[in-house]
C-alpha positions, 0 to 999 in steps of 0.5 A: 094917811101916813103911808106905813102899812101895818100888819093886820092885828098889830094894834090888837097885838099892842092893845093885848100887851098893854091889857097884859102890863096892866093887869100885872100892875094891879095885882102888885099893886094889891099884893104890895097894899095887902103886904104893908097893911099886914105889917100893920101900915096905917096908911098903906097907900102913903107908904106906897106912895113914898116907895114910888118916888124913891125909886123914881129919884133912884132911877133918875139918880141912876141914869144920870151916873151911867150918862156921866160913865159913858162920857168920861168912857169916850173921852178916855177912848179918844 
């Protein structure tokens, strides 16, 4: 035992939430699917595919740039 109390229905609280993402994720999911095979996307799932990491490496990208600005803030603060 830990020795943290929690609140009762913290974890029904969490488990609700999580419900609640995922299901969002599904159905833009689903929307984002059924939006490329209008298009006329062959293999929509690989196109999905690519859009994710893209936006992952843009993230990551994104990261690193505002890690080396709030470096270069400190060291012009000092």
């Amino acid at each position: 035992m830990s020795g943290h109390l929690h609140p009762p229905g913290a974890g029904t609280v969490l488990g609700a939430a999580t419900c609640g993402v995922q299901a969002a994720s599904l159905r833009v999911d689903a929307a984002l699917e059924h939006w490329l095979v209008g298009r006329g996307a062959a293999h929509p799932r690989r196109w999905m595919a690519i859009l994710a990491v893209l936006a992952s490496l843009a993230m990551d990208a994104a990261g690193d740039r505002v890690r080396t600005l709030a470096v270069q803030d400190r060291r012009s603060a000092s």
